[in-house]
Phi, psi and omega in degrees: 000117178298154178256176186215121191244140201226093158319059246249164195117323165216158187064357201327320177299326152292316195309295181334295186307325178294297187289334183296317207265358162280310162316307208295342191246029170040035196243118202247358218255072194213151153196142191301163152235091184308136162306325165176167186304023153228034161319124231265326182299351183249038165219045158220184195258041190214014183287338175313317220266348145333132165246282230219150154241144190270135174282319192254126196280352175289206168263089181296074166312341175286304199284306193299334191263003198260343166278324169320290173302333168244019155277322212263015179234312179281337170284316158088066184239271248051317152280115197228135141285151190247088166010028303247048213275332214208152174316288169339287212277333173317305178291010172291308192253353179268287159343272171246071176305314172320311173296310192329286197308310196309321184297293172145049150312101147286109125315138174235019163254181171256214184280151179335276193316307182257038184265326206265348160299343190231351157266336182264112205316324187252342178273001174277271207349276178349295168280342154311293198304302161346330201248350179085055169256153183266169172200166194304134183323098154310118179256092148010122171325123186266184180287340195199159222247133208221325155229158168293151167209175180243122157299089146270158204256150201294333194230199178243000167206137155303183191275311164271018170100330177319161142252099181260160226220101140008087190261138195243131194238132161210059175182168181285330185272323155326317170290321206276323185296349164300296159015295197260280209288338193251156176284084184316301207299342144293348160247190181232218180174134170235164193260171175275132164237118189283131175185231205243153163276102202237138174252139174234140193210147184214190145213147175217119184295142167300312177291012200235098134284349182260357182066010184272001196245354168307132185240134160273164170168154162188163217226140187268077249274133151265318189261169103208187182279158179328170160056017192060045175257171182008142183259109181287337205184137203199168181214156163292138187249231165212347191315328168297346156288305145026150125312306151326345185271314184274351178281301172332287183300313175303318195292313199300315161285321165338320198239014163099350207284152175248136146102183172322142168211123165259152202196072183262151181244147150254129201272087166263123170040052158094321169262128125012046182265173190218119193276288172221181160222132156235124177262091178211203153293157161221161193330285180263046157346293214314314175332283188308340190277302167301333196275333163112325195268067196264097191293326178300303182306299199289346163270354185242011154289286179336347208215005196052042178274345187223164173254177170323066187278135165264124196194149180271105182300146179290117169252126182264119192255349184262022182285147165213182186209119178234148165219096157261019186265013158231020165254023173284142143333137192268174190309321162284019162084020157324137156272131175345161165248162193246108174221155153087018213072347208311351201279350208261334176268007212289314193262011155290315203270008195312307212271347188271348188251350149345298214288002213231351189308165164271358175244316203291061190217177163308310177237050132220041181314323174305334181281322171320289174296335188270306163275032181264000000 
């Protein structure tokens, strides 16, 4: 019996969405690898499911495979999949697939080449304007600081090894703090385009050549954090109806791609832009999951943890997805961002998205109540 090995620790709000939906489908042949003992996962109800705490928090190949080798003796499994949760470890496990398989790593990824084409920001730009998708106006660094744009980073590590985030500069003390901290020539510059947020998300099953088995959903972003970060709060949305949707799902099958995608736009004056792609889990999973569209059960068909059911999913159009334990201010007193209005319904709609929170459940509650 193959096993599902979960990295826990980063990303945490999918891995959670993820293991709920391994409970809810009674699939026990799954174990954790804690970030370290004080991983947020050993104050849920899933801490039975630890196998390991990692001593180390970067990604240790020696330390990972050497946990690996005495699950796979004591457990008695040979084959594993790895949960696809975080850039890092994906491009982790792509760098050394070769060592993986020899363990009996199954990938659920696609290739090395073409993973890092659709994660790494300018070169999916490239192939969007190719394809005739739009994308944000590309600029010159300027001289001085005059509208907002955004820094991205050209690749997902520098020539030294850095990582760097997306920096959204819209002030002058934003420029200047660029300035002082960041290597111009690691990034591109885009101009910012303001409007509504939308994630168009998908899969594309390894078993599915007709395309008849992709599940689409996408979701309306209300909240998030400064700098463009995290999503507080959502809805199910409709963009995945779009033409625009089927533009996306072509370009994707065209180059072969498998597995998770996120794909976010942005809705301005009537037009489009494609923002980023991440093929990876994304934050807030839980949604699609409350939502009826649960891409995690089509991966874990895809891969033979469940079996096929032909069945009409159910859709919940009033589902939503909250965090509030990430609507604190950011250290430099930044306040969340706003789309769709939500700013103006937010403390009427407060106590309804409450209720939807992500932590705020049976089993994790604890997490709920310590960081909330």
């Amino acid at each position: 019996m193959d096993y599902i090995i979960i990295f826990s620790g980063y990303n945490q709000r999918a891995v959670t969405a993820f293991l709920r939906t391994l409970s809810a489908n009674q699939i026990e042949n799954y174990l954790i690898l804690a970030s370290s003992p004080q991983d947020s996962i050993f104050k849920t109800q899933y801490a039975s499911h630890v196998y390991a705490a990692r001593t180390n928090h970067q990604l240790d190949l020696a330390e990972i495979t050497a946990i690996i080798r005495r699950a796979q003796e004591e457990k008695g499994f040979r084959q594993f999949l790895v949960a696809p949760s975080t850039e890092a470890l994906n491009r982790f496990l792509l760098r050394y697939e070769e060592t993986f398989t020899r363990l009996g790593y199954r990938s659920s990824l696609p290739s090395q080449a073409l993973y890092e084409q659709i994660s790494d920001k300018s070169r999916f730009c490239a192939l969007c304007a190719g394809r005739g998708i739009r994308i944000p106006q590309e600029i010159k660094f300027p001289e001085r600081y005059e509208r907002a744009f955004v820094a991205k980073p050209v690749s997902y590590s520098d020539a030294d090894g850095a990582v760097y985030s997306p920096v959204l500069i819209c002030s002058e003390s934003d420029y200047q703090a660029f300035v002082r901290e960041y290597a111009q020539a690691a990034f591109y510059y885009q101009r910012y385009v303001k409007g509504q947020s939308v994630y168009l998300l998908y899969y594309f099953p390894r078993r599915d050549q007709t395309g008849n088995h992709i599940l689409t959903f996408s979701q309306e972003n209300l909240m998030q954090q400064p700098g463009g970060k995290s999503i507080l709060a959502a809805r199910p949305g409709t963009f995945h109806l779009h033409p625009a949707a089927q533009q996306f799902k072509e370009l994707f099958l065209s180059v072969g791609y498998v597995g998770f995608v996120m794909v976010e736009v942005r809705l301005s004056l009537g037009q489009y832009y494609m923002i980023e792609a991440n093929p990876r889990f994304w934050g807030p999973s839980q949604l699609f999951v409350d939502a009826g569209y649960n891409f995690f059960e089509e991966y874990l068909w895809d891969y033979g943890f469940l079996e096929r059911q032909e069945r009409n999913r159910a859709f919940h159009p009033d589902a939503k997805y909250f965090w509030h334990g990430g609507t604190k201010p950011s250290s430099d007193g930044r306040q969340p961002a706003f789309y769709s209005g939500f700013e103006k319904t937010y403390l009427k709609d407060f106590l309804e998205y409450a209720q939807w929170d992500i932590y705020r459940r049976e089993d994790t509650e604890r997490l709920f109540f310590e960081y909330e």
